[in-house]
N, C-alpha and C positions, 0 to 999 in steps of 0.2 A: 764869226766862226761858221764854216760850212757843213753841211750836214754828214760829209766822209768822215772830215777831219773829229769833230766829236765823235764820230763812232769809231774812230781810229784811237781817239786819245779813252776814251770808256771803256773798249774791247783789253785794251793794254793794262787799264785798271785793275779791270774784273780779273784777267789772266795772272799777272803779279797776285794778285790777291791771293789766291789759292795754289798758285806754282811755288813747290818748296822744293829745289833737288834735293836738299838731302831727305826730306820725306820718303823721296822716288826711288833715292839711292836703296834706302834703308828695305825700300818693299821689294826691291829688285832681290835684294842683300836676303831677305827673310824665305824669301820665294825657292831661293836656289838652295839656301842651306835647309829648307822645311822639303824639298824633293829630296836631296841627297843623303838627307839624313833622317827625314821622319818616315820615307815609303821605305828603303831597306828596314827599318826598327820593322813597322807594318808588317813588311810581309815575312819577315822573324818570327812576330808572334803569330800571325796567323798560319804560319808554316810548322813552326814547332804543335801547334794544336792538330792541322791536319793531319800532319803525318806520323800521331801516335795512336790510330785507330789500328787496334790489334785484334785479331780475328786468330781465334785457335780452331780449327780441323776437327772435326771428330774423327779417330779411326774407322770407327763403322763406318763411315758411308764411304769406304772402298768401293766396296760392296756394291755398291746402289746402282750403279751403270757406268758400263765400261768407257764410255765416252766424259764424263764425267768424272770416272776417276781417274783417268789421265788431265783431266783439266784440272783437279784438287793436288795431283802431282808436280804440275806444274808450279801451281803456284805459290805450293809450300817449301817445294826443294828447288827451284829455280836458284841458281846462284848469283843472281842480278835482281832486285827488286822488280816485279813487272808493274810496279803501279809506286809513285812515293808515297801514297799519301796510307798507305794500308804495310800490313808487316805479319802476315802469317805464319802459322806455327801448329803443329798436330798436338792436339790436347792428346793428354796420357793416359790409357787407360786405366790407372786406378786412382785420378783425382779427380773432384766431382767439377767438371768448368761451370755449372752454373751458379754453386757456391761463387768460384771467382769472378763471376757476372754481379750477383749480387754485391760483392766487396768490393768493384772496381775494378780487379785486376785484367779483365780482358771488358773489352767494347762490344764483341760478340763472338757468337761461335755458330759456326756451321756444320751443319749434318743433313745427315739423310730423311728426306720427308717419309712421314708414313704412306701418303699415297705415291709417294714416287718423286724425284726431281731433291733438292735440296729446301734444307729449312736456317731459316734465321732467326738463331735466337739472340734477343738485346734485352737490358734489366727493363726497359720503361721507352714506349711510346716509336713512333716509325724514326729511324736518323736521316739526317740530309744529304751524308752521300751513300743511301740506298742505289741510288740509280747508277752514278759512278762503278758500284761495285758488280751489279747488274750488267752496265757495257765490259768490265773485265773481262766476267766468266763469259760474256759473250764473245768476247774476242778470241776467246780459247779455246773454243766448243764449235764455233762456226769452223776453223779449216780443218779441224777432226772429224766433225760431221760428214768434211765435202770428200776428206778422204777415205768416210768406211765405203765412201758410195763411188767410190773408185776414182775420183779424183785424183792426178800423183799431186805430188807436191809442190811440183815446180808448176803448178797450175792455179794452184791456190791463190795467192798473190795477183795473178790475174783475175781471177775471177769475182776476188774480192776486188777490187780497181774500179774506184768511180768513174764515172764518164764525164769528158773535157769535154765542153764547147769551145769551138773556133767562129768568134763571131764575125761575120762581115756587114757589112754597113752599103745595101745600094745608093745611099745619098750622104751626105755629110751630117753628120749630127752633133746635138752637144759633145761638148767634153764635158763628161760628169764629173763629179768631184765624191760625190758618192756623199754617207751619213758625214764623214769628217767634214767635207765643205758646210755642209747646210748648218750642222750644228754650229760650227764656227762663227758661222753669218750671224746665224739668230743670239747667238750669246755675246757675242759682240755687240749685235745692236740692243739687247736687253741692257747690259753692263752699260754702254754709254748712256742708253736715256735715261734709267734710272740715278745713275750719280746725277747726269747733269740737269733735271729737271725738278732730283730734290735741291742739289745747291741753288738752284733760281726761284723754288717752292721757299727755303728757307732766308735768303738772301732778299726777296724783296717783300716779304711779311716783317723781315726783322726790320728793314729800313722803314719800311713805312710805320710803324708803331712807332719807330724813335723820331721820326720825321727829318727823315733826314735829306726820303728821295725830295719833298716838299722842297728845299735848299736849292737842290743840282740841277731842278726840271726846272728849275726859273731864270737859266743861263741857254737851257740847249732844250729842243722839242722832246716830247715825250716817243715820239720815231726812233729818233735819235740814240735814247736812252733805253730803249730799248732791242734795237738793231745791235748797239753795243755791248748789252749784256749776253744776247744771245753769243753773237761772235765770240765774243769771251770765254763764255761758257765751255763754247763748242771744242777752241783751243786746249781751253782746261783738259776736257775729257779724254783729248786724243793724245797729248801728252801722259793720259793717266793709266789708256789704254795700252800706248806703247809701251811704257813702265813693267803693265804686266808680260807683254808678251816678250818683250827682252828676257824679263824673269824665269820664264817661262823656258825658252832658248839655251840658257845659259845654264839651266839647272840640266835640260836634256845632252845639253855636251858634257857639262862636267863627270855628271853620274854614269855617261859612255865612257867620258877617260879613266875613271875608278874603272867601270868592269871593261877596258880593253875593246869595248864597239860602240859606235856610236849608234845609236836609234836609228830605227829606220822614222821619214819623216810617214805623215796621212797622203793619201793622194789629194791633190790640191789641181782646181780649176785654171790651168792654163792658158784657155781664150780667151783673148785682149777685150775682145767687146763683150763677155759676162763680167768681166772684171769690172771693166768700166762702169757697164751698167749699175753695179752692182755698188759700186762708190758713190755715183752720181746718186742711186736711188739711197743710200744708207745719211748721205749728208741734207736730201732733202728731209728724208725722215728724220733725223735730227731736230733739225729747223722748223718743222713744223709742230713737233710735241714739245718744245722748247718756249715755241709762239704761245702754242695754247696754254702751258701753265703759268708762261710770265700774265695772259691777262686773268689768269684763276687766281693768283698771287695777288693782281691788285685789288677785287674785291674782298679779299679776306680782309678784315679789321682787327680780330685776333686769333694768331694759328693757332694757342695752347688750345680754343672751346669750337675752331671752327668744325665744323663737319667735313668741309669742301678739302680738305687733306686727304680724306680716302680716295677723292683722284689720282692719287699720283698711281695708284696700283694700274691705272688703265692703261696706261703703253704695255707693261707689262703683258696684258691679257691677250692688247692687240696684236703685239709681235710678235707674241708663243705662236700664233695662228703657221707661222712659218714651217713647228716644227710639226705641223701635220704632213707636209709635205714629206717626211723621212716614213710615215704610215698611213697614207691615206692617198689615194688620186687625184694625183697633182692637174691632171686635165679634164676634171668632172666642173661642172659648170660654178660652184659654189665656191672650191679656190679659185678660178677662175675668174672670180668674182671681188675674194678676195687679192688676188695677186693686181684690182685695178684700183679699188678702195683705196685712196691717200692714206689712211691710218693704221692699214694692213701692209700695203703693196711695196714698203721698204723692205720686210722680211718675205713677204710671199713671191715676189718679184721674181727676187734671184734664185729663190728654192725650184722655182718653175724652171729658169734657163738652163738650171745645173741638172735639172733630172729629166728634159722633155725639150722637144722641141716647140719653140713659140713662135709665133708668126710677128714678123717687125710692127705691124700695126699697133698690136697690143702691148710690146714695148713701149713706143712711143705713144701710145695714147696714158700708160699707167704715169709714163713719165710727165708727158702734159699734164696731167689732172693731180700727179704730185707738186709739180713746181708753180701751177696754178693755187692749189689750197695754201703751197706756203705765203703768197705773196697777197692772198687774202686774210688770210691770219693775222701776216704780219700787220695790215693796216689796220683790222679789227681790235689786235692788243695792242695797237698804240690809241686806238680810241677810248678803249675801256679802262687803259692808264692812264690818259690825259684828264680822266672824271673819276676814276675809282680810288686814284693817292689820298687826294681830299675827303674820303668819307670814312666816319669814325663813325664805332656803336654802332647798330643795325646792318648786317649786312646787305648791299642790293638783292634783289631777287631776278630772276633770269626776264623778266618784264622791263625791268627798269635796264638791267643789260641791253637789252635789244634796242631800247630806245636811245642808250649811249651810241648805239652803230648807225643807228637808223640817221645818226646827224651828220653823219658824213666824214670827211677825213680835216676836215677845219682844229678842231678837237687833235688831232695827232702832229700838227704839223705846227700850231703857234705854243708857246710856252706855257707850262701850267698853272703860272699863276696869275695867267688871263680868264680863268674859268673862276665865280665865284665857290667859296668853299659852301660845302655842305655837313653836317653835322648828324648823324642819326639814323 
């Protein structure tokens, strides 16, 4: 048997193994009816809580300034709510509102401060849409302001009127994708490495404790058997991924055809070559966190007492690295650094193309020195499995690792049960 074809016939293994449509179906299935049906409940109850914050007026503070008491006017006799989430009302002169603070009945009450301006009385502690309530009155007082000071009206509205920039571009630059691409990138390749590095974390500690890989590595190279689980795996993942974002998709149209519009979608990365790039570097990345825990897998001898399982958190660590790029300067020397780093440069890579221009060098060199670590990887964890299946009780230590490399690729390329076994 040749070395594709076992890894064509293992890849297909490993893939069946874990591909279950209706698994897929059903996440697809939970996905669309958990958007459509658990975000409206959501924001049900957090809407009915919002918008029972009831604020009663004192009369007095007519009085307090003129500018203000047409802003207190407004907002208690408006015939339109100027705000959902508040519901004003003038407390009555002969009942006392902060008794009804105390019992519940009102959220707060506003009047007139002693030194001047308004006061807010609440039973207990600062609330959280203080500030909310704050841009109101400010919204109300700012074109009253502009008009004691002779402002007309029809002037207002201008003058309130932020400032549009018209950007021009003297050179061609990225197309950004903005926070939605990056995040996308990096959670994407979070989600993938994680699933598929614990199923290969779990999959080949379980086989070797039962001794099973012992069995299958004495037909085909331990290369072999591992080139095809990765492939496999990688299959798995992407399948698992699409699952979600079909789910995903399908939940944003349905819940558009219930309310009559469909979503708008995120802005999304357009140019062919970030794109590319961006596949190219995400499937290296794959492959090479995939490499390195199939050979962390074969020295473990028991995963319920190994220590060597709190690896798997490190892709994790490394990849987040990407989401500095959505807060941090993406062209300071240290991403820059990261974006060439093999264990970083899947996520920091594309975060750099979508938010900055890079020079092709640095592409291509992050790219060289990713598809370079895979393919050292890859022969390193077939050397460290061709010696590490056979050993039971004591784990190696990173000494005796190095020594399994140090022998060269003989060890990944004949069968494993040309090495004698070791025990301890």
């Amino acid at each position: 048997m040749t070395h594709w074809r076992a890894v064509t016939l293992i890849a297909r293994w490993e893939f069946l193994r874990f591909f279950k449509v209706r698994e897929l179906l059903l996440t697809i299935l939970f996905i669309v009816l958990g958007y459509t049906l658990g975000v409206p409940l959501f924001q049900a109850l957090v809407g009915d809580r919002a918008g029972s914050v009831s604020v009663a007026v004192d009369a007095s503070a007519i009085g307090a300034d003129e500018l203000l008491r047409g802003a207190l006017r407004l907002l208690v006799e408006s015939p339109e709510p100027l705000h959902p989430r508040f519901a004003f009302e003038w407390a009555a002169a002969a009942e006392q509102p902060e008794a009804r603070l105390l019992a519940g009945d009102l959220d707060a009450l506003l009047r007139a401060a002693p030194a001047g301006g308004l006061e807010l009385v609440v039973s207990d502690g600062v609330p959280g849409w203080l500030q909310e309530l704050e841009e109101l009155l400010g919204t109300l007082v700012v074109p009253l302001r502009l008009a004691a000071e002779g402002v007309p009206a029809e002037r207002v509205a201008a003058v309130l009127e932020s400032v549009a920039l018209e950007v021009t571009a003297l050179e061609a630059g990225p197309q950004r994708g903005g926070l939605a691409t990056t995040t996308l990138v990096v959670v994407a390749l979070l989600m993938a490495v994680f699933t598929g590095t614990g199923v290969l974390f779990t999959v080949i500690t379980g086989e070797k404790t039962q001794r099973v890989t012992e069995a299958i590595v004495s037909a085909v190279s331990p290369q072999a058997w591992i080139d095809g689980k990765i492939l496999g795996t990688t299959l798995f993942v992407v399948a698992y991924l699409v699952s979600y974002a079909t789910g995903i998709v399908l939940a944003m149209v349905v819940r558009g055809l219930f309310a009559g519009e469909l979503p708008a979608l995120p802005s999304l990365v357009t140019d062919p070559v970030v794109l590319l790039v961006t596949l190219v570097a995400a499937t290296l990345g794959f492959g090479l966190w995939f490499t390195v825990f199939a050979a962390i897998a074969a020295t473990v001898s028991d995963p319920t007492t190994s220590s060597r399982g709190q690896f798997i958190f490190l892709p994790g660590l490394a990849l987040a690295v990407g989401f500095l790029g959505n807060a941090g300067n993406v062209d300071g020397a240290l991403f820059r650094f990261f974006a060439l780093l093999p264990f970083t440069s899947p996520s920091a890579l594309p975060v750099r193309m979508m938010t900055t221009s890079v020079a092709a060098w640095e592409v291509l060199a992050a790219l060289a020195l990713l598809a370079g670590s895979v393919l050292l990887a890859r022969r390193i964890a077939a050397q460290v499995f061709a010696l590490g299946i056979h050993m039971t009780g004591k784990e190696p230590s990173l000494a005796e690792v190095w020594r399994w490399v140090r022998r060269g690729g003989a060890a990944a390329r004949a069968p494993a049960d040309a090495f004698p076994r070791r025990v301890g």
